[in-house]
Predicted model as a PDB file, atoms N, CA, C, CB and O in Angstrom, pLDDT in the B-factor column:
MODEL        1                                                                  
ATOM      1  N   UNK A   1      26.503 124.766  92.773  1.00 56.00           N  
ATOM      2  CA  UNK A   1      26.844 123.744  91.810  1.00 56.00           C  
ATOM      3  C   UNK A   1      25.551 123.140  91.295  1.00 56.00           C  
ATOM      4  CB  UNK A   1      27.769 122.662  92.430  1.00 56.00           C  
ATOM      5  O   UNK A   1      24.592 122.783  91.980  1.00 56.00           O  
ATOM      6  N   UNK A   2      25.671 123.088  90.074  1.00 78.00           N  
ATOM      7  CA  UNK A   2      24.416 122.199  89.556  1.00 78.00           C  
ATOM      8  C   UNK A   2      24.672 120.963  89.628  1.00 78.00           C  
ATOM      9  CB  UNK A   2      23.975 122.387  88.185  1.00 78.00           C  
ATOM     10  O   UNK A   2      24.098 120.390  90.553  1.00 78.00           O  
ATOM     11  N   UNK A   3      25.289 120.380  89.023  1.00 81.00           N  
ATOM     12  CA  UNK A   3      25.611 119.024  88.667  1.00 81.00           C  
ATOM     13  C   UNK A   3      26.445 118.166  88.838  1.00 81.00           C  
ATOM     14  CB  UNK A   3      25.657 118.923  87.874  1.00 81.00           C  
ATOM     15  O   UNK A   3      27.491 118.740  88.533  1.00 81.00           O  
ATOM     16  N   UNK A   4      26.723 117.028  89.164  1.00 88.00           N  
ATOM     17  CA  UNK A   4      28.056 116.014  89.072  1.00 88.00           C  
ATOM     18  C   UNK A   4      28.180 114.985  88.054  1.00 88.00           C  
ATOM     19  CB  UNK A   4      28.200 115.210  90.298  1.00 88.00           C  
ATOM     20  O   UNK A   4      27.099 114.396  88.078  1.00 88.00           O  
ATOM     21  N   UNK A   5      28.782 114.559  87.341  1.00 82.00           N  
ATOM     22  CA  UNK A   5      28.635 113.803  86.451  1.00 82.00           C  
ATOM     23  C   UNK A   5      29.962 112.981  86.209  1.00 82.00           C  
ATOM     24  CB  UNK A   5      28.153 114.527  85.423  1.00 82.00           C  
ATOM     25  O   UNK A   5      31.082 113.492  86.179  1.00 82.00           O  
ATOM     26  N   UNK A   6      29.561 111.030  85.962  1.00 77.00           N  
ATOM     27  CA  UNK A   6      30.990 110.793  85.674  1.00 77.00           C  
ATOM     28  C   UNK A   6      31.404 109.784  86.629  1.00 77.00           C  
ATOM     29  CB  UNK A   6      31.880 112.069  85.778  1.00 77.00           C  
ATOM     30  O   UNK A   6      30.697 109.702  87.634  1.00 77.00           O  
ATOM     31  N   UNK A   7      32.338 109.042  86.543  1.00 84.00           N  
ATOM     32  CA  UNK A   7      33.182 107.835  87.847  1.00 84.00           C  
ATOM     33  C   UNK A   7      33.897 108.521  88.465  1.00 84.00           C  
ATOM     34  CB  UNK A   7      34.230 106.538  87.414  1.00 84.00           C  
ATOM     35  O   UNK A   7      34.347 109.523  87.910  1.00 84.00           O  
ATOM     36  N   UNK A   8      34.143 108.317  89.405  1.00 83.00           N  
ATOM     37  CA  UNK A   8      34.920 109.090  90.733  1.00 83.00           C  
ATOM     38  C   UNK A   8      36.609 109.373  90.356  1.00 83.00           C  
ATOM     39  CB  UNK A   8      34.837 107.898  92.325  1.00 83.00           C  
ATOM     40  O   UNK A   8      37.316 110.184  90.954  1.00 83.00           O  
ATOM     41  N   UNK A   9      36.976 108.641  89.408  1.00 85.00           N  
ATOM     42  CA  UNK A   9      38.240 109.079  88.701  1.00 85.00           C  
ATOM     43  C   UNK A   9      38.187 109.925  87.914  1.00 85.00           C  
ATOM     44  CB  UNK A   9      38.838 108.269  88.088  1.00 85.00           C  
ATOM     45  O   UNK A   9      39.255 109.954  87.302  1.00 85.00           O  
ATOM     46  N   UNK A  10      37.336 110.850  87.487  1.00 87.00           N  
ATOM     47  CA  UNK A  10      37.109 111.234  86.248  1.00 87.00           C  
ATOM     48  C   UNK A  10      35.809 111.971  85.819  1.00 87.00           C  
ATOM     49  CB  UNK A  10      37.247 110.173  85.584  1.00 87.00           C  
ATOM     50  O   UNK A  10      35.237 111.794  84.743  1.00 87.00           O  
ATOM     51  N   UNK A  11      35.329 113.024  87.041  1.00 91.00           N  
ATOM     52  CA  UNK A  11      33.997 113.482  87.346  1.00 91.00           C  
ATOM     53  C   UNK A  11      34.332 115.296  86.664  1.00 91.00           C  
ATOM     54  CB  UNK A  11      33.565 113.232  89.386  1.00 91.00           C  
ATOM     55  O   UNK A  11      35.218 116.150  86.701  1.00 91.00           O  
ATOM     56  N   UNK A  12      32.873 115.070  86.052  1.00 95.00           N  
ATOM     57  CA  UNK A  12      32.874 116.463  85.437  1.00 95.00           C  
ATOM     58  C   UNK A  12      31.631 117.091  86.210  1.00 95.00           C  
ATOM     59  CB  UNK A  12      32.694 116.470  83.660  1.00 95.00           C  
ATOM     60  O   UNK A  12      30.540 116.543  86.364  1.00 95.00           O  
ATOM     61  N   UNK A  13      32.196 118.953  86.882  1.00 95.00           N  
ATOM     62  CA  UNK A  13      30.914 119.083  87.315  1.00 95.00           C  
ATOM     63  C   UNK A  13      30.472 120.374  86.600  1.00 95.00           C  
ATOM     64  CB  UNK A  13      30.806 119.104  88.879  1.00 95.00           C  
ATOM     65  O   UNK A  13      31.167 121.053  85.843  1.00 95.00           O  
ATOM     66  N   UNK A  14      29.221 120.593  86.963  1.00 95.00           N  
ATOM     67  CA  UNK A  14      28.796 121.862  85.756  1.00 95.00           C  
ATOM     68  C   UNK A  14      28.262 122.878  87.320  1.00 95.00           C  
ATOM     69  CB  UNK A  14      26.972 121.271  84.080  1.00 95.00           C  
ATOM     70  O   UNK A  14      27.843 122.405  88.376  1.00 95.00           O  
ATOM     71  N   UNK A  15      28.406 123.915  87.075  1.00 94.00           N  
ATOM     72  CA  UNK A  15      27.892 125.069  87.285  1.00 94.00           C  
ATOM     73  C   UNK A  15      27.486 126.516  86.451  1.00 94.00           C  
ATOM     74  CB  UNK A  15      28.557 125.242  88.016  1.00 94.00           C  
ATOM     75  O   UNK A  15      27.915 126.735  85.318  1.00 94.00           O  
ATOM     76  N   UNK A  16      26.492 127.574  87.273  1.00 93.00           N  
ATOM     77  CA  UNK A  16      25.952 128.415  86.940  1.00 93.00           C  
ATOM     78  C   UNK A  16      26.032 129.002  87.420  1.00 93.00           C  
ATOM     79  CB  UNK A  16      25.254 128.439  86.715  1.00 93.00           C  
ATOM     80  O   UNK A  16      26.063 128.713  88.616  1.00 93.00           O  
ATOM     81  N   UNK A  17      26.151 130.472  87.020  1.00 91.00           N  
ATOM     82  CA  UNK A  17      25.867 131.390  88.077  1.00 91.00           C  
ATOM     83  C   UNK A  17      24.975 132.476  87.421  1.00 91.00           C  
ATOM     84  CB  UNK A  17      27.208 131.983  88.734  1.00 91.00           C  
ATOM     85  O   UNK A  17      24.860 132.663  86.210  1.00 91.00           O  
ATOM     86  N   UNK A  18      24.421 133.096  88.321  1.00 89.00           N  
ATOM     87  CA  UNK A  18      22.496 134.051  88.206  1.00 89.00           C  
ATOM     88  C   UNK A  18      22.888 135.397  88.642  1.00 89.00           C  
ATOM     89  CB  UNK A  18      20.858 133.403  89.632  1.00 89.00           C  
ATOM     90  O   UNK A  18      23.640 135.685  89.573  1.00 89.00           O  
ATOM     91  N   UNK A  19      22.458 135.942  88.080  1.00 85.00           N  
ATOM     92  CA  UNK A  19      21.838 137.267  89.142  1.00 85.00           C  
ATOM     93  C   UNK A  19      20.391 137.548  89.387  1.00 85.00           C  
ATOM     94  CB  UNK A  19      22.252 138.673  88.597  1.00 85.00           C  
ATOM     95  O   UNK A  19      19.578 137.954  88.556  1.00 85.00           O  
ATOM     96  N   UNK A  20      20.231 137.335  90.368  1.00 86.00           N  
ATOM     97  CA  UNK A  20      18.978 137.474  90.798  1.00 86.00           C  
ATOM     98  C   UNK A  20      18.146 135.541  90.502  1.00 86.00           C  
ATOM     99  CB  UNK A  20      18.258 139.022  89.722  1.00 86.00           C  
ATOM    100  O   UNK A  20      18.360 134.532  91.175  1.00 86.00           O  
ATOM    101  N   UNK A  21      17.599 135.639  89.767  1.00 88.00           N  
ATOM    102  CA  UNK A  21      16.655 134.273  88.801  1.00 88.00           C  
ATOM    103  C   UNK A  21      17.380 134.127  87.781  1.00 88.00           C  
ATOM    104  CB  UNK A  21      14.998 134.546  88.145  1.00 88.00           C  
ATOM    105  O   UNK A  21      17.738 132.967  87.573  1.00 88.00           O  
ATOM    106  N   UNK A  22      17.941 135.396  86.614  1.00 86.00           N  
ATOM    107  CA  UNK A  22      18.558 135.174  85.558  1.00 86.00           C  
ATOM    108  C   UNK A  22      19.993 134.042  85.485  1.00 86.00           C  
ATOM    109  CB  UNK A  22      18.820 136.516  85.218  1.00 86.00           C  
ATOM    110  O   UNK A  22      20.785 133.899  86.417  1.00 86.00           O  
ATOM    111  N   UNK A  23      20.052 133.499  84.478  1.00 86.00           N  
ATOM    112  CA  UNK A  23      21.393 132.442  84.644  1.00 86.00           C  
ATOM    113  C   UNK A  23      22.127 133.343  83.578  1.00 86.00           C  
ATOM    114  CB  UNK A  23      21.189 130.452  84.159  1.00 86.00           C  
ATOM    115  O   UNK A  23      21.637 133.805  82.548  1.00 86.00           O  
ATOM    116  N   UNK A  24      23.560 133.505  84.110  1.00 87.00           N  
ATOM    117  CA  UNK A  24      24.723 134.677  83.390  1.00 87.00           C  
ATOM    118  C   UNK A  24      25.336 133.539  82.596  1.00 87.00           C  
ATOM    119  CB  UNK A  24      26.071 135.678  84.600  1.00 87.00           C  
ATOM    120  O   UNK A  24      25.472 133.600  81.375  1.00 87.00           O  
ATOM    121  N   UNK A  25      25.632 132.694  83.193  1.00 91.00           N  
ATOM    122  CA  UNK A  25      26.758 131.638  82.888  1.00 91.00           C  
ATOM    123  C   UNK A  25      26.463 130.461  83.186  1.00 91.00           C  
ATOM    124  CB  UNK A  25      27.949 131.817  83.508  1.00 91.00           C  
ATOM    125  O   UNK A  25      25.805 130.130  84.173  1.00 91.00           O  
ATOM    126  N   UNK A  26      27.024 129.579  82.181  1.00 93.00           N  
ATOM    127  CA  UNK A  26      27.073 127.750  82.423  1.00 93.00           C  
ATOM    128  C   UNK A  26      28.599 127.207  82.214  1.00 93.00           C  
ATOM    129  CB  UNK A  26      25.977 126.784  81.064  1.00 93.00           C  
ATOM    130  O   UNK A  26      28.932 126.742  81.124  1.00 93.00           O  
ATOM    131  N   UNK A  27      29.169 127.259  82.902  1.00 95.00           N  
ATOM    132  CA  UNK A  27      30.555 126.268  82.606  1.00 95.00           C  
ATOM    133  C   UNK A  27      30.725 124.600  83.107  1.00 95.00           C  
ATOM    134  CB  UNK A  27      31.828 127.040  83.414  1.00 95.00           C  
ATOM    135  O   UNK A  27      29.867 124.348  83.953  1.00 95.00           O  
ATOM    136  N   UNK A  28      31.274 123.864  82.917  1.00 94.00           N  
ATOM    137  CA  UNK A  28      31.792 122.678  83.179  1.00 94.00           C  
ATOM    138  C   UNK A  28      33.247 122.451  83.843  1.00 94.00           C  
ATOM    139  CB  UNK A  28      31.724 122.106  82.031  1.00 94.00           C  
ATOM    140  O   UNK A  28      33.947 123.457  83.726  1.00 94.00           O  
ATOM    141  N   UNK A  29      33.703 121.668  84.329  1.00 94.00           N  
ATOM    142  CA  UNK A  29      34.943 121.623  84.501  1.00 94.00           C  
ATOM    143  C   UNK A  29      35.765 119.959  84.982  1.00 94.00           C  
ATOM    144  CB  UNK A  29      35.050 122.762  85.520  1.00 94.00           C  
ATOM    145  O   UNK A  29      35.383 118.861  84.576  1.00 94.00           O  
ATOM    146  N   UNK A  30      36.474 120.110  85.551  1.00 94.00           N  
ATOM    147  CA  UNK A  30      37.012 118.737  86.036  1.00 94.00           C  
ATOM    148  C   UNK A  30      37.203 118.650  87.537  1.00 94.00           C  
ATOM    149  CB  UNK A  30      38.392 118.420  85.375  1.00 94.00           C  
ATOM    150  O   UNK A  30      37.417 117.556  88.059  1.00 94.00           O  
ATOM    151  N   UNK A  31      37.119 119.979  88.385  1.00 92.00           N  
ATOM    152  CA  UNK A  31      36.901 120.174  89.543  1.00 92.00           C  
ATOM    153  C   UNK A  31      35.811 121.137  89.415  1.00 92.00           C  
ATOM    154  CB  UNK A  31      38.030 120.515  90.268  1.00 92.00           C  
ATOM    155  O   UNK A  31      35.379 121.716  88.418  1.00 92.00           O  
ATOM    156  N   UNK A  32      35.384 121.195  90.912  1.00 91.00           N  
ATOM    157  CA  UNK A  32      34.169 122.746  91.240  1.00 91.00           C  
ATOM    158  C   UNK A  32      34.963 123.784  91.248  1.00 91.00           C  
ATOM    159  CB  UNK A  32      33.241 122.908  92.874  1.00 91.00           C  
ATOM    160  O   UNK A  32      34.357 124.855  91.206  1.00 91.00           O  
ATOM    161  N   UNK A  33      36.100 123.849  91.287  1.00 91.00           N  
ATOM    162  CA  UNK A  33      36.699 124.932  91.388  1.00 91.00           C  
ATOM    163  C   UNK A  33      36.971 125.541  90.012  1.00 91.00           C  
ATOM    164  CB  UNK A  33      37.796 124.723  92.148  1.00 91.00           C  
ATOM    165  O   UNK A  33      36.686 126.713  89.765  1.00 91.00           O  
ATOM    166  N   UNK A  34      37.583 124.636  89.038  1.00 92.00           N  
ATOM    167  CA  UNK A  34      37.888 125.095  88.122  1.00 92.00           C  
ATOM    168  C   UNK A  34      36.673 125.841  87.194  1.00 92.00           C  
ATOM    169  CB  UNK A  34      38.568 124.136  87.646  1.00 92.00           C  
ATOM    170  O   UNK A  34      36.834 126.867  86.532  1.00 92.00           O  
ATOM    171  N   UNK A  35      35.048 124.833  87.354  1.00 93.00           N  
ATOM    172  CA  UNK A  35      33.953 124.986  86.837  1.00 93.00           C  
ATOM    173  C   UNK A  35      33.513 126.603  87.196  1.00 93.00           C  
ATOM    174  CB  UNK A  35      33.049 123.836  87.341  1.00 93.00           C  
ATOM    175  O   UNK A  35      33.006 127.527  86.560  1.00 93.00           O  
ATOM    176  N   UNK A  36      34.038 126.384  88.673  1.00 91.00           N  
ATOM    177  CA  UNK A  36      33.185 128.064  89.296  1.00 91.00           C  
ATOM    178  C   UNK A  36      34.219 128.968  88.409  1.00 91.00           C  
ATOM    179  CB  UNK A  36      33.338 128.596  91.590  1.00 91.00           C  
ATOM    180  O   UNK A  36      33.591 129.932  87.971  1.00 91.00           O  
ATOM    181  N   UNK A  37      35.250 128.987  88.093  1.00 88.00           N  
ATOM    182  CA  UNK A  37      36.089 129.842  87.185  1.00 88.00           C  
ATOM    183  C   UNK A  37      35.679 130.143  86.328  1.00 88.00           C  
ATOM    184  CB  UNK A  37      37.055 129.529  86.781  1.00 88.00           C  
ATOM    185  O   UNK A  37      35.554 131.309  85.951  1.00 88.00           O  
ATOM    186  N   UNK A  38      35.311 129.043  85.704  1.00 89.00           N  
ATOM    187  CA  UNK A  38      35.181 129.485  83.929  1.00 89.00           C  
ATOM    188  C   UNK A  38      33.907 130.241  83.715  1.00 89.00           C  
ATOM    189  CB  UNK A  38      35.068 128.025  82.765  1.00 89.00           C  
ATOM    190  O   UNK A  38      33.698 131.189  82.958  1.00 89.00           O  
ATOM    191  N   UNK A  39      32.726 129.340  84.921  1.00 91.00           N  
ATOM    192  CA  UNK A  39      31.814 130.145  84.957  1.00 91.00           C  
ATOM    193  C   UNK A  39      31.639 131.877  85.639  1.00 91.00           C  
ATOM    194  CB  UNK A  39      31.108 129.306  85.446  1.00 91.00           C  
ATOM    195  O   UNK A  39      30.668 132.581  85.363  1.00 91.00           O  
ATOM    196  N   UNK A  40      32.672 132.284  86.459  1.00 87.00           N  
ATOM    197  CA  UNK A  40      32.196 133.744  86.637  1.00 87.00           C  
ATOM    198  C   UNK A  40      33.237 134.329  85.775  1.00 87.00           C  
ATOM    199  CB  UNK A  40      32.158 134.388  88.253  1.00 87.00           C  
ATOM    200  O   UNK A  40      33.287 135.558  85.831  1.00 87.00           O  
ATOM    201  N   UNK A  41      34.296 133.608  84.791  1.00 84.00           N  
ATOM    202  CA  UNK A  41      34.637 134.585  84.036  1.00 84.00           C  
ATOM    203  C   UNK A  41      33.725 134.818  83.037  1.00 84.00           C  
ATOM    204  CB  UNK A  41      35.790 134.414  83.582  1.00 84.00           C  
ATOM    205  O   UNK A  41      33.381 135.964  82.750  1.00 84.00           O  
ATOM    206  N   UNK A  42      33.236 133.699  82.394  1.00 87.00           N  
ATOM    207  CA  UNK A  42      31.936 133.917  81.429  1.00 87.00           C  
ATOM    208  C   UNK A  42      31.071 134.904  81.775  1.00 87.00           C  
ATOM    209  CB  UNK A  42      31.066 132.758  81.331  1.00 87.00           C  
ATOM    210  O   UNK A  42      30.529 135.581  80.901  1.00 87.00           O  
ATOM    211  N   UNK A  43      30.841 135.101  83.089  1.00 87.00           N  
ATOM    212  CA  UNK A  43      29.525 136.129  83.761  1.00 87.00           C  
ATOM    213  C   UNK A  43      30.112 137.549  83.488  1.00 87.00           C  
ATOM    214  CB  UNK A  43      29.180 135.924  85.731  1.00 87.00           C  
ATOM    215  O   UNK A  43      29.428 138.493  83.093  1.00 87.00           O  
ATOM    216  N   UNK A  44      31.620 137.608  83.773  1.00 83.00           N  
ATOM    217  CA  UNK A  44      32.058 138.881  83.530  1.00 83.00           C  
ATOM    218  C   UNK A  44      32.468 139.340  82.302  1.00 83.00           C  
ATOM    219  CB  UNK A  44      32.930 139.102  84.243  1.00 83.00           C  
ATOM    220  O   UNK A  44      32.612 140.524  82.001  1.00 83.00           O  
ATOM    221  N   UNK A  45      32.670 138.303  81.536  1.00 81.00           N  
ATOM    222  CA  UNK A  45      32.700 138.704  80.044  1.00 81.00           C  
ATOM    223  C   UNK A  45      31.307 139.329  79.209  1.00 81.00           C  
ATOM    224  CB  UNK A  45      33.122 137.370  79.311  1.00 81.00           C  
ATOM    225  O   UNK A  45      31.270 140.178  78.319  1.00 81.00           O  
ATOM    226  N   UNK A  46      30.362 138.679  79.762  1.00 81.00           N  
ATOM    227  CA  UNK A  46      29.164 139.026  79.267  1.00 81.00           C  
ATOM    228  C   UNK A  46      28.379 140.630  80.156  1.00 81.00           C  
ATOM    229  CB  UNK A  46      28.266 137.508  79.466  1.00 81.00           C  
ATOM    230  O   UNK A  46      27.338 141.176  79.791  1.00 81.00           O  
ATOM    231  N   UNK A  47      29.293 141.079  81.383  1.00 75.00           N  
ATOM    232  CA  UNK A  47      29.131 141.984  81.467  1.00 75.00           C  
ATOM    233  C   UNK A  47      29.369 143.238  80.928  1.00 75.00           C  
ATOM    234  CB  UNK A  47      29.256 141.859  82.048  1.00 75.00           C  
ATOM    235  O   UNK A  47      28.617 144.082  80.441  1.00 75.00           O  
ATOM    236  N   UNK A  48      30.909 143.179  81.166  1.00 74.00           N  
ATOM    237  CA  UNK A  48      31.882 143.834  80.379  1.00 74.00           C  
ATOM    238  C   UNK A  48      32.484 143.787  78.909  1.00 74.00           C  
ATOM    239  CB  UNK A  48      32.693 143.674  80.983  1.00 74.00           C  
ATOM    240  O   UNK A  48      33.487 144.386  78.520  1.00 74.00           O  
ATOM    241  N   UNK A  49      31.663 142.953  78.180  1.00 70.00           N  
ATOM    242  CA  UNK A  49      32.058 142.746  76.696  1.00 70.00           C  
ATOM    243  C   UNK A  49      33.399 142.913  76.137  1.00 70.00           C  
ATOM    244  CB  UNK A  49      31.345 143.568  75.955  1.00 70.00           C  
ATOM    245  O   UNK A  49      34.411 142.898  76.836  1.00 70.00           O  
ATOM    246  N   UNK A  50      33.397 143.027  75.220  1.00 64.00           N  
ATOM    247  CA  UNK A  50      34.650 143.293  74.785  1.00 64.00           C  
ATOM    248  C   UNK A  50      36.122 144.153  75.369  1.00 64.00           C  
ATOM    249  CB  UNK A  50      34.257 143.777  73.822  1.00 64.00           C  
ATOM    250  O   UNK A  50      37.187 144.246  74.758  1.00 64.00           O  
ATOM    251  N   UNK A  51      35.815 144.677  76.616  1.00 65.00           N  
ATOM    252  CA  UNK A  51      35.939 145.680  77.407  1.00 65.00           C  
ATOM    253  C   UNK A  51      37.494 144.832  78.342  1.00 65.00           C  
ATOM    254  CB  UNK A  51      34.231 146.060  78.322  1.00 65.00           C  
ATOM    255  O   UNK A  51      38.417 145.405  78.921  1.00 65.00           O  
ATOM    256  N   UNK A  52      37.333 143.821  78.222  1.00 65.00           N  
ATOM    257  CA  UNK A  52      38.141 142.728  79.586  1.00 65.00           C  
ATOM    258  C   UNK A  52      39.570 142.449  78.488  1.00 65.00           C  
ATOM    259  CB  UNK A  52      36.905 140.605  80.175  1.00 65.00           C  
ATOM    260  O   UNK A  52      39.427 141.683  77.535  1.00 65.00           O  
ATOM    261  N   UNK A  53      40.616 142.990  78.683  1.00 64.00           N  
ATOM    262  CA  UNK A  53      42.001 142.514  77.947  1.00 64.00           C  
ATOM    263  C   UNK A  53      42.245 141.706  78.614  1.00 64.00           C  
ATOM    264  CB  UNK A  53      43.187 143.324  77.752  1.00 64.00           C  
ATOM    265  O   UNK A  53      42.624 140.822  77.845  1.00 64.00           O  
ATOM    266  N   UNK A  54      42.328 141.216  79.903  1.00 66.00           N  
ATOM    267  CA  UNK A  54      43.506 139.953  80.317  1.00 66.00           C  
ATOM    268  C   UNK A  54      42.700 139.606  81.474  1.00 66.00           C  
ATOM    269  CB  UNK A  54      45.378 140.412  80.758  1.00 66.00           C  
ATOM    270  O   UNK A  54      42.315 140.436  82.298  1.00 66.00           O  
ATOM    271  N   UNK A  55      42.385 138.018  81.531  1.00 66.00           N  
ATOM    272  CA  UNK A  55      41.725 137.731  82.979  1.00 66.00           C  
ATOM    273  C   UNK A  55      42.278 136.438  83.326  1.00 66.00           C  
ATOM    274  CB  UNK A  55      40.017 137.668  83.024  1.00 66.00           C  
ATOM    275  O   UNK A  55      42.150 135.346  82.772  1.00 66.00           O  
ATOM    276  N   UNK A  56      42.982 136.822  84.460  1.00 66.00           N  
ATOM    277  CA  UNK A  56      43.568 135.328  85.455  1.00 66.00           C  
ATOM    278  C   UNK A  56      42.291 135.074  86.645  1.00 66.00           C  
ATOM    279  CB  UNK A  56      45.479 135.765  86.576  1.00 66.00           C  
ATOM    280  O   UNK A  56      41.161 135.541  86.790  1.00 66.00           O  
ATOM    281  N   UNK A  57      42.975 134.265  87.247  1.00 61.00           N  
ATOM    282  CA  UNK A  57      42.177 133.598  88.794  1.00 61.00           C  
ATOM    283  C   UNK A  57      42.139 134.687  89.704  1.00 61.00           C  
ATOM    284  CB  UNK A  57      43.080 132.241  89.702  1.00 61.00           C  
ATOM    285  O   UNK A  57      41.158 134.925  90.409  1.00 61.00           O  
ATOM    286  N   UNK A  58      43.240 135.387  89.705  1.00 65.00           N  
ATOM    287  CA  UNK A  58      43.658 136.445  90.718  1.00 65.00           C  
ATOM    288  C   UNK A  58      42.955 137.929  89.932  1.00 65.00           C  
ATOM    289  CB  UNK A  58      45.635 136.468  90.924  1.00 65.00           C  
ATOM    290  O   UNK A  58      41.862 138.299  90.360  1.00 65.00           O  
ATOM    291  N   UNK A  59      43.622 138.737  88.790  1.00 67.00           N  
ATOM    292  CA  UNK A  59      42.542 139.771  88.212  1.00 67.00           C  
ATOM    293  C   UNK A  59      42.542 139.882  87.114  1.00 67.00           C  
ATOM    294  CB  UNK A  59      42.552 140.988  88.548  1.00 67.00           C  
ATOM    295  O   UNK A  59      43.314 139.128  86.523  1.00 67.00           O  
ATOM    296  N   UNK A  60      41.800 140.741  86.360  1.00 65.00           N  
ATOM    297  CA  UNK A  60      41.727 141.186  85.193  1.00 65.00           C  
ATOM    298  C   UNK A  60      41.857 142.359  84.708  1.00 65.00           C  
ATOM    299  CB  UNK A  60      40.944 140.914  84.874  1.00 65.00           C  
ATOM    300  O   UNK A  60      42.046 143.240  85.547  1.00 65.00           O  
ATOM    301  N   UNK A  61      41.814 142.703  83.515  1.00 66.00           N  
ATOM    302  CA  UNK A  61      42.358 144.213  83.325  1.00 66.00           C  
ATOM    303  C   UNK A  61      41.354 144.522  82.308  1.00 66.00           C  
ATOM    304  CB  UNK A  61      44.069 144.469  82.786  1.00 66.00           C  
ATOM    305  O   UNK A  61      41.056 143.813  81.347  1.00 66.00           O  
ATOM    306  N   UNK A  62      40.830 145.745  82.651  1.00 63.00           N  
ATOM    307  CA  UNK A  62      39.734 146.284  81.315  1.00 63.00           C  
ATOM    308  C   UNK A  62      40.578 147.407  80.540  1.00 63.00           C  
ATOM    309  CB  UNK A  62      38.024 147.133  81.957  1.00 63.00           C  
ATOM    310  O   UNK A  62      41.354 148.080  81.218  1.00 63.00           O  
ATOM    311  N   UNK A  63      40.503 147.587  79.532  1.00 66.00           N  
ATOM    312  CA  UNK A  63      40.921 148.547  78.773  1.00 66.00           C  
ATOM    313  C   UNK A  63      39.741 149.857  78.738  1.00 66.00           C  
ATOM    314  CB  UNK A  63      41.236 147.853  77.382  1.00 66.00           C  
ATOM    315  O   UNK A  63      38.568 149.809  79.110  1.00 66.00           O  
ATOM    316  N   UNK A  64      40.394 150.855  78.237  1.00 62.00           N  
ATOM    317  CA  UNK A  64      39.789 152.078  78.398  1.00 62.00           C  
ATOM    318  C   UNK A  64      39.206 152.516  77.504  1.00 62.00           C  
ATOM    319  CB  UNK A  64      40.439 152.907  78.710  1.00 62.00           C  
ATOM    320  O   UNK A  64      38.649 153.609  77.606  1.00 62.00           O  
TER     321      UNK A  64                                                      
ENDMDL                                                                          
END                                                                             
């Protein structure tokens, strides 16, 4: 987690995620949980490009 931000009712936190040193992804969220989401779907979107048809919490589906 990078960051916390915000009153305790109402805290936004940001994360990143790297490979290696490189940063893939930056998301925000309203929990860490939700933040770590958005951020490794971002990481995998930018892997797989255009490539990802449908992505939940649980999986995703690449097309062929």
């Amino acid at each position: 987690m990078q960051s916390v931000s915000g009153p305790d009712h109402d805290k936004i936190f940001i994360v990143e995620v790297f490979s290696s040193r490189t940063p893939l992804a930056r998301a925000k969220g309203a929990s860490r949980k939700a933040a770590e989401q958005k951020a490794a779907e971002m990481a995998l979107k930018s892997f797989m490009g255009k490539k990802i048809k449908s992505f939940t919490a649980e999986t995703f589906i690449v097309e062929k």
